[in-house]
C-alpha positions in Angstrom: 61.8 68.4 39.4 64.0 68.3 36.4 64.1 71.9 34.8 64.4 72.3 30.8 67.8 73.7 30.1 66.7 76.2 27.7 63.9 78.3 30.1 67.0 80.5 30.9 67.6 83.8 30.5 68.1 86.5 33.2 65.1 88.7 34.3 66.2 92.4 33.8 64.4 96.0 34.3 64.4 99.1 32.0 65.6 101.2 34.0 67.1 99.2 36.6 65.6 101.5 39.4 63.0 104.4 39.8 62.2 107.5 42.0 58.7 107.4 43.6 56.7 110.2 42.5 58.6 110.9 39.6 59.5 107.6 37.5 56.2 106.5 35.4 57.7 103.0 35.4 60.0 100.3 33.6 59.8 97.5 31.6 60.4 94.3 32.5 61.9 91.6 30.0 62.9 87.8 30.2 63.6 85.0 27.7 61.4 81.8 27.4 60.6 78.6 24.9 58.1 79.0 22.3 54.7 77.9 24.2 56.4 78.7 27.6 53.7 80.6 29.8 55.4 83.4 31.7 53.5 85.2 34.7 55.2 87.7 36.4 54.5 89.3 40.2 55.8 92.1 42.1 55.5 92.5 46.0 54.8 95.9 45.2 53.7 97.8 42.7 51.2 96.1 40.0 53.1 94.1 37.0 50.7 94.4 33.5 49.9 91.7 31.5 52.9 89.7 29.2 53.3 90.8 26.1 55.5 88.0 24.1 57.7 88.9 21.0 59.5 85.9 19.6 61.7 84.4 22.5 61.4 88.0 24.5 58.2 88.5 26.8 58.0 91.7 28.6 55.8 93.6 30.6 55.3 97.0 31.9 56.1 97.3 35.8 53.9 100.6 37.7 55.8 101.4 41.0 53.4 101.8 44.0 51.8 105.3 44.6 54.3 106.1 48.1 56.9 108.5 48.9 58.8 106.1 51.3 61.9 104.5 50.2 61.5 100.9 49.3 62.2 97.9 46.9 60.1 95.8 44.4 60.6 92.2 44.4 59.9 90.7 41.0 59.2 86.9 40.1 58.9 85.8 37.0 57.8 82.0 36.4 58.3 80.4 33.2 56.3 76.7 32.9 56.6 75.0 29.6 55.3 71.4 30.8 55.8 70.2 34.1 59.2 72.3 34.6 58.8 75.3 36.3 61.9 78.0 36.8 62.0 80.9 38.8 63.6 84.3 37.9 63.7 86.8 40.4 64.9 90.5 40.4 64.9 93.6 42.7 64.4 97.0 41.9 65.5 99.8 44.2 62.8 102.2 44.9 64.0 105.6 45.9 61.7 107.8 47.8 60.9 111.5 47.1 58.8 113.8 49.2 59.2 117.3 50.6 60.3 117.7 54.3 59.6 120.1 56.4 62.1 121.1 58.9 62.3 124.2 61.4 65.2 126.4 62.3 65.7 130.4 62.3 64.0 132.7 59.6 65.9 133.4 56.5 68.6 130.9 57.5 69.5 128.3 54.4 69.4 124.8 55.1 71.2 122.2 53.2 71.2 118.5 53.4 73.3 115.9 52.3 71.7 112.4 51.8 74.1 109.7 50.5 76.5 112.0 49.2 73.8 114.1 47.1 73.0 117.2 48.3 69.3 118.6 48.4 69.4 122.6 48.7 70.2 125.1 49.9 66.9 126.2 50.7 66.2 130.0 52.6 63.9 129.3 55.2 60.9 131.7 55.3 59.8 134.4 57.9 58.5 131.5 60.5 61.7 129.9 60.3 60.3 126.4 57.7 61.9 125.5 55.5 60.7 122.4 53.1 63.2 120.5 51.5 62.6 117.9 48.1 64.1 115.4 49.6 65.5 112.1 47.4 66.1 109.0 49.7 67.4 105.8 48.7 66.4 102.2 50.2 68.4 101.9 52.8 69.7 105.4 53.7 68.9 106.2 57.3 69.6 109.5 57.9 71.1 112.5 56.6 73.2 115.4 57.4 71.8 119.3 57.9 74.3 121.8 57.3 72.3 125.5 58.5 74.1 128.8 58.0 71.8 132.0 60.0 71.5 134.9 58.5 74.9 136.4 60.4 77.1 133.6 58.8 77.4 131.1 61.4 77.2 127.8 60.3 76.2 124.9 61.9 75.5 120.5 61.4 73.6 118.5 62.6 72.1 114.8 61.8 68.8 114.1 60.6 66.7 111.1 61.7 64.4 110.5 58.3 63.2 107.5 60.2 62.0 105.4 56.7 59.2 102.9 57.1 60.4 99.0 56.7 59.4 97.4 53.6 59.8 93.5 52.4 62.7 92.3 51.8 62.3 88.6 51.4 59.6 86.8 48.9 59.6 82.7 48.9 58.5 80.3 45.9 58.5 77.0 44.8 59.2 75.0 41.7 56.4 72.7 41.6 52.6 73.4 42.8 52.7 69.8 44.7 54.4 67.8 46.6 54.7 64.1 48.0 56.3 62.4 50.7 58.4 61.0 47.5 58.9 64.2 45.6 60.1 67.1 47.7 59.3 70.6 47.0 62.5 72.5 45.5 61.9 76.2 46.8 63.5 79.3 46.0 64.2 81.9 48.5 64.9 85.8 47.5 66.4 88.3 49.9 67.8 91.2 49.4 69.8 94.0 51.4 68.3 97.0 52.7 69.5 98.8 49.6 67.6 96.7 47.5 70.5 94.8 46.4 70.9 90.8 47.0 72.2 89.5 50.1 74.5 87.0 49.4 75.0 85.9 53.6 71.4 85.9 54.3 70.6 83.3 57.2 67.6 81.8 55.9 65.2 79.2 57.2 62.3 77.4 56.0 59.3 75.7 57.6 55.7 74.3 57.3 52.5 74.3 59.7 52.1 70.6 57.9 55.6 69.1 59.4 57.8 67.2 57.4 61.4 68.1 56.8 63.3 71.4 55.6 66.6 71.1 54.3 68.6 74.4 53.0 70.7 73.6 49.8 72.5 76.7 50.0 72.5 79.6 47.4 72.2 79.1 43.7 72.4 82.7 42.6 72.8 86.4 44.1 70.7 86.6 46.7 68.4 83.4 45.8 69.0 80.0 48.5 67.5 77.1 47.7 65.6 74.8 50.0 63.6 71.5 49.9 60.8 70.9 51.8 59.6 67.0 51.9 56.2 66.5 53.3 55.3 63.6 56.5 53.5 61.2 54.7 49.9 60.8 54.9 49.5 64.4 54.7 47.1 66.1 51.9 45.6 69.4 51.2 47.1 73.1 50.6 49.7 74.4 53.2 52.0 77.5 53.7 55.2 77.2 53.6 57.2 80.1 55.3 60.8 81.6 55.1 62.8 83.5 57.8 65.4 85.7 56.8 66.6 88.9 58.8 64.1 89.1 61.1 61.2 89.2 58.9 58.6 86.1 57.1 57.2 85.2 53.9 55.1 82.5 52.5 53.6 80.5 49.7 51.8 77.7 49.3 52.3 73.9 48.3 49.8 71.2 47.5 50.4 68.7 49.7 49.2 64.9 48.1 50.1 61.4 48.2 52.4 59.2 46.7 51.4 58.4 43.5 51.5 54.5 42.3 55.0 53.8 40.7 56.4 57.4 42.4 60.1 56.3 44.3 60.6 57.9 47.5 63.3 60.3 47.7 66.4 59.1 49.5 67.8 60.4 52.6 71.0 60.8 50.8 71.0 64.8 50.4 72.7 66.7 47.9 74.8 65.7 44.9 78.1 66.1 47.0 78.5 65.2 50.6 81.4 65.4 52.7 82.0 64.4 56.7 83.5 62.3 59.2 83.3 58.6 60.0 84.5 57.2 63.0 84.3 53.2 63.9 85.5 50.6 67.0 86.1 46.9 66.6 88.3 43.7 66.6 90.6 41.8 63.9 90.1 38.2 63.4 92.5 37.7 65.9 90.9 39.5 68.7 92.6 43.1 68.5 90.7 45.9 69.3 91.2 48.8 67.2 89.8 52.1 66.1 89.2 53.7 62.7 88.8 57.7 61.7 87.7 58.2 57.9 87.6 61.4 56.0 84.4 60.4 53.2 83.3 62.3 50.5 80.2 61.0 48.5 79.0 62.0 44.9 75.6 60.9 43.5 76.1 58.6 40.3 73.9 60.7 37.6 69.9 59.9 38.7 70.7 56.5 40.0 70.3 55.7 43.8 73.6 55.1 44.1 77.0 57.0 45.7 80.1 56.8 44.2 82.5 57.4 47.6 86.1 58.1 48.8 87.8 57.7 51.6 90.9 58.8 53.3 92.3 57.6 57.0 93.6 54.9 59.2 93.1 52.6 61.7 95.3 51.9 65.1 94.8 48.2 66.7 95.6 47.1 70.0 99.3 44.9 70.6 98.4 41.2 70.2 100.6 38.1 71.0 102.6 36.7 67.9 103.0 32.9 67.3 105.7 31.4 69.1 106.6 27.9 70.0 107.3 28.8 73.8 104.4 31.6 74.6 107.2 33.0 77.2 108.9 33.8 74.0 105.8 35.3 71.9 106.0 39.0 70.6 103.9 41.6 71.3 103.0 43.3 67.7 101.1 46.8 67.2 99.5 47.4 63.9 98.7 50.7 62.7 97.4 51.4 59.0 96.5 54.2 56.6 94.5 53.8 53.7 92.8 55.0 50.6 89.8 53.7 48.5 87.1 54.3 46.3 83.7 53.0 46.3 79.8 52.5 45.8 76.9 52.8 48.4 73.0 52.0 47.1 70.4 52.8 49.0 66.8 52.4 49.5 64.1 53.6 51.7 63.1 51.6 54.6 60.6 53.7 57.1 59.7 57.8 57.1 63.0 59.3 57.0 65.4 56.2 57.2 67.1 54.7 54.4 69.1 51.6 54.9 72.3 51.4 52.4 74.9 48.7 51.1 78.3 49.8 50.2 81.1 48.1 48.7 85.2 50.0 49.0 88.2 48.8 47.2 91.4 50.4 48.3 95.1 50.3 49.1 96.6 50.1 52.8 99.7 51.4 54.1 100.6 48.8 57.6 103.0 49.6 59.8 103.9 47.3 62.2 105.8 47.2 65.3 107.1 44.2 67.4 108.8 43.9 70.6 110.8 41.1 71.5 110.5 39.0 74.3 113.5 39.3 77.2 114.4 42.8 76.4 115.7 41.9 72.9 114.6 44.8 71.8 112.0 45.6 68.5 111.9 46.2 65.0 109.5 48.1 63.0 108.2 46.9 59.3 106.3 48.8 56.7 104.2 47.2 53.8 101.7 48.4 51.3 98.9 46.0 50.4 95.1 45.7 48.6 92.1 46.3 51.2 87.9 46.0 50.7 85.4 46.9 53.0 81.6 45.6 52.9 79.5 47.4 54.8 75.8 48.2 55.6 73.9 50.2 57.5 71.0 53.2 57.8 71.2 56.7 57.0 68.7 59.6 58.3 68.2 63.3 57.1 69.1 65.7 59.7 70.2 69.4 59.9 72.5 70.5 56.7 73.4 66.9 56.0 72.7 63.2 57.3 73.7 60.9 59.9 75.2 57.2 58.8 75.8 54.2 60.9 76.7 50.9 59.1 78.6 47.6 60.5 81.4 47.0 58.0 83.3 43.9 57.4 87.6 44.9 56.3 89.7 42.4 54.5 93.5 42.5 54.5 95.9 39.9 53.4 97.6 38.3 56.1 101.3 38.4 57.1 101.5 41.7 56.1 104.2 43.6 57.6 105.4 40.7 59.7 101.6 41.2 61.3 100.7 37.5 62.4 97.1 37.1 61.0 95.6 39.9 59.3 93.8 43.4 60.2 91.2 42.0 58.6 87.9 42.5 61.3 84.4 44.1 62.0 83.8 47.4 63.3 80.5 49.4 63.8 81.1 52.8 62.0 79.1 56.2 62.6 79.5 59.8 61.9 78.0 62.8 59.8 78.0 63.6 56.2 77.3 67.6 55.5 75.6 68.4 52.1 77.9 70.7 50.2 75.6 71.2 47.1 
């Protein structure tokens, strides 16, 4: 879905965290169009109602009535039309709450949690002593430092054994998808600190089927992912996101292809790279093999690839002309190329898209040829023009998609002192990984 350049401004919290128990709250604020409708959710905590002046729309945030240590995940989603954009932000919660802890009577207790210290605090005559502690998101455990009442002192660690709170929300761009139109969802996870985690392993999945693909992340702590349903499919599904160890979900309205609605290709991102590798013969029967190094870049919305490649090809030694065969050469071709090109595609069934490319390029040949009756060999070295027709079937799998495509090379001949030409068909297959 196509997102209006202007919904854009970065979600942001007055103050930027709070202390349980002792912070009333903080204000919320984003940018958005005129006639833009902004809604805004919190995993915890409640989030008031928007209040909009002039391109500013804010809203009063009320933290969650706990003393545990935890971390408010906050979406706003700005729609102005069919685009929908996602702004997400987390706010650190810090806990507060008194701890009790027992040692002697009258010895003072200190603690030391996250470099602050807390204290020190005499214990009374049954040896309590109750400590306000502050704890963080994220902190663990702290460190007691106890002096008795005859000087000694004395550390020690303290488990403070804080509850697990969410740390991962999921959301998607559009309220429905087709097997033609994927859904674009967003993915927010954050550390246990409360701040974004920026090597998060995320995945994505739905009860429904269909394909996930992770696109990688688009901004601290936010990965994007498409999910594209089977088709045939209708009705309202979850959709749920792993990330360290724990699960969220939302929901997408599954529905079908609407009348004039293009299937999405397999073709992945806007930038692809991988590794193509291809077998078969020249004209003149030489067996040969070919590595290329491809890197594909969508051509604006059309469903076409603008592609470069980079590698070579090694042929088998073949017989040269000669008037007497007892007197024929043996010649071995190798070549190294460069060229550019364009691949359309179009779906043919479910997941697989059948493609058509067309390469222009240059070609380095190197040829070597050894004489007949131990006269010896030379070696010759020419540049010359090359294309390359080719066609084939692509398929969406893991971070990228798989190609195979028979491909027809043309070479001029007599190239290098190569009789013939390296000019042939091979059947070519590898992997393209989707880099954005």
């Amino acid at each position: 879905m196509a997102l209006i350049a202007l919904l854009a401004a970065t979600l942001s919290s007055q103050p930027a965290r709070l202390v349980l128990g002792k912070d009333a709250g903080a204000e919320l604020e984003v940018e958005a169009p005129a006639g833009a409708k902004v809604t805004f959710s919190s995993s915890v905590g409640l989030v008031g109602a928007p209040q909009r002046k002039g391109p500013v729309v804010r809203a009063r945030f009320t933290p969650p009535a706990l003393h545990a240590p935890s971390v408010a995940l906050v979406l706003a989603q700005i729609e102005a039309g069919a685009a929908r954009e996602l702004q997400w932000l987390s706010i650190p919660l810090t806990g507060s709450d008194t701890m009790e802890i027992e040692t002697r009577p009258g010895a003072s207790v200190e603690a030391t949690v996250a470099d602050s210290r807390v204290g020190p605090v005499k214990a009374d005559k049954k040896g309590i002593v109750r400590l306000p502690m502050v704890v963080p998101p994220g902190v663990q455990s702290a460190t007691l430092r106890i002096t008795d009442a005859l000087g000694n002192v004395s550390e020690r660690p303290l488990d403070l054994d804080p509850p697990p709170f969410t740390r991962l929300r999921v959301a998607a761009r559009q309220a429905s998808a087709s097997a033609a139109t994927p859904a674009e969802v967003e993915i927010f996870v954050v550390k246990p600190d409360g701040t974004p985690d920026d090597d998060a392993r995320v995945d994505l999945a739905c009860a429904a089927g269909g394909e996930t693909e992770m696109r990688g992340r688009i901004a601290p702590g936010v990965y994007l992912a498409e999910y594209t349903p089977p088709e045939g499919r209708t009705g309202v599904f979850e959709l749920s996101a792993k990330a360290g160890g724990q699960l969220a979900t939302t929901e997408v309205a599954l529905r079908p292809v609407a009348p004039g609605e293009t299937r999405r290709s397999s073709r992945g991102g806007k930038l692809s790279v991988g590794l193509l590798l291809g077998g078969g013969s020249t004209w003149n029967g030489a067996p040969g093999g070919s590595l290329l190094l491809e890197a594909a870049m969508l051509l604006g919305g059309l469903p076409l690839e603008g592609t470069l490649d980079l590698g070579g090809s090694a042929f088998a030694s073949i017989d040269q002309h000669a008037a007497i065969p007892a007197l024929a050469e043996k010649a071995t071709a190798r070549a190294w190329l460069v060229q550019v090109g364009v691949r359309g595609s179009r779906p043919l069934l479910g997941a697989l898209d059948g493609h058509a490319a067309l390469s222009l390029g240059l070609q380095g040949q190197s040829v070597r040829r050894t004489f007949a009756a131990n006269l010896g060999s030379a070696q010759d070295d020419a540049l010359a023009p090359r294309f390359a027709l080719a066609a084939g079937v692509g398929m969406r799998v893991g971070p990228g998609r798989a190609l195979a495509q028979l491909q027809l090379e043309g070479a001029p001949h007599e190239v290098a002192h190569y009789a013939g030409s390296t000019s042939g068909l091979s059947l070519m297959a590898g992997y393209l990984f989707t880099v954005r």
